[in-house]
N, C-alpha and C positions, 0 to 999 in steps of 0.2 A: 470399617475401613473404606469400601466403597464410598457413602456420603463425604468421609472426609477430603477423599479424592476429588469428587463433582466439586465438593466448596471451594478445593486449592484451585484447582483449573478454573472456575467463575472467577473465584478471586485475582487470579491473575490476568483475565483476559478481560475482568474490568476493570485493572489496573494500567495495562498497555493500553484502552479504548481511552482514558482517563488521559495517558503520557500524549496519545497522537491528538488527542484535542487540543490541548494546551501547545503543544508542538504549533499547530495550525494557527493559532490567535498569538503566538509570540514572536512570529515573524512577518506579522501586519503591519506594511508601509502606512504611514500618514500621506492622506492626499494634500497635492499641492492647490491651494484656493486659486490661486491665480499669476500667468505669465510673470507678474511684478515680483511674486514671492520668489521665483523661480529665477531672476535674474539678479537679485541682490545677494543668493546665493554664494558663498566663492566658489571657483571651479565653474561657476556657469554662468559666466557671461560670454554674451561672444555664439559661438557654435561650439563651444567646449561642453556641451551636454553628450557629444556624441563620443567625446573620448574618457567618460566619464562610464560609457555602458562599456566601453571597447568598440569596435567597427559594427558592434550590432545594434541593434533598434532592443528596447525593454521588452520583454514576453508579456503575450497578450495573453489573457486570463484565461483560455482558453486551451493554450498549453500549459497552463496552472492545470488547468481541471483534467488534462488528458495523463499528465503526468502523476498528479492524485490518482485515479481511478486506477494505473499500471501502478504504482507502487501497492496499494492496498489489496489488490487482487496477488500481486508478488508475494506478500506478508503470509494471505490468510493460505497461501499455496504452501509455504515454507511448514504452518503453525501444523498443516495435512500431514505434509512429510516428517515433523517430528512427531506426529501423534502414530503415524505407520510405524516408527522405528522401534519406539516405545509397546509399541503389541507387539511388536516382533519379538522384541527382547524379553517380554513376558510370556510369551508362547516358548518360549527357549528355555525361559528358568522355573517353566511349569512343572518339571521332573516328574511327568505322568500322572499328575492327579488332573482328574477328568471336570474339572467345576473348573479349574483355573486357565485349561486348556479350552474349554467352551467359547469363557468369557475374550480370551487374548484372542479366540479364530473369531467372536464374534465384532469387535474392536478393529480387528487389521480389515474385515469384511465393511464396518463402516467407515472405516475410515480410507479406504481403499473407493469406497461410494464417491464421499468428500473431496476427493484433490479428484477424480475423473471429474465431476463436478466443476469443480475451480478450474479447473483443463480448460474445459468446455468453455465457461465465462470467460476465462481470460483470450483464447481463441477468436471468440466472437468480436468481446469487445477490442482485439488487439486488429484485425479487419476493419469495423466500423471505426476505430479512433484514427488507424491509419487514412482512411479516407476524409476523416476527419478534417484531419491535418493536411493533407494535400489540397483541399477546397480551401483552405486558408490561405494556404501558401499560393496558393497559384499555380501548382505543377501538375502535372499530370503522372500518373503513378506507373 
């Protein structure tokens, strides 16, 4: 029962690694070769590029990369807090046998490790990506 459990969880979590790749490369703009391409475009002659983003400027790949880094630490934070819930709930429906009660206190103990863990990371890098982005933007924080 065990093994079956590790293989469903792998399986699955190399399923979603699987879905967020492919996620990442199917929303891959084509770059533009040059001004010329870019202006026989319709919608973009003129200075009508800029009402084409709305009053913003395009994000620069670097809030690509800040905003990856916070969604995937958000994710593996989430995957923490269901694997907690799920000991819980088996410590609850252990009805006193002492093997299945070990294994759920051992489980909410690591998994309990795991999102203090993720905490921490995302902590950190939620500091440094903010500074990040302030040196980008020009502002001061």
């Amino acid at each position: 029962m065990r093994m079956t459990t590790k293989k469903l969880l792998s399986a699955l979590f190399l399923l979603f690694l699987g879905i967020f790749q492919l996620s990442l490369v199917s929303f891959a703009q084509p770059a533009l070769a040059t001004e010329d391409l870019l202006k026989t475009q319709e919608g973009f002659q003129g200075n009508e590029i800029q009402s084409a983003f709305g009053k913003d400027k395009p994000d620069d790949i670097r809030y690509t990369v800040v905003r990856v880094i916070m969604i995937t630490i958000t994710v593996i934070g989430v995957i923490f807090v269901v694997l907690l819930v799920l000991a819980g709930f088996k410590y609850m429906t252990a009805a006193g046998n002492e093997e299945k009660v070990k294994d759920a206190v051992k489980q909410i103990t690591q998994a309990s490790i795991g999102l203090f863990i993720i905490l921490s990371a995302w902590s950190i890098s939620y500091f440094i990506l903010t500074r990040i982005r302030a040196a980008i933007s020009g502002t001061n924080l």
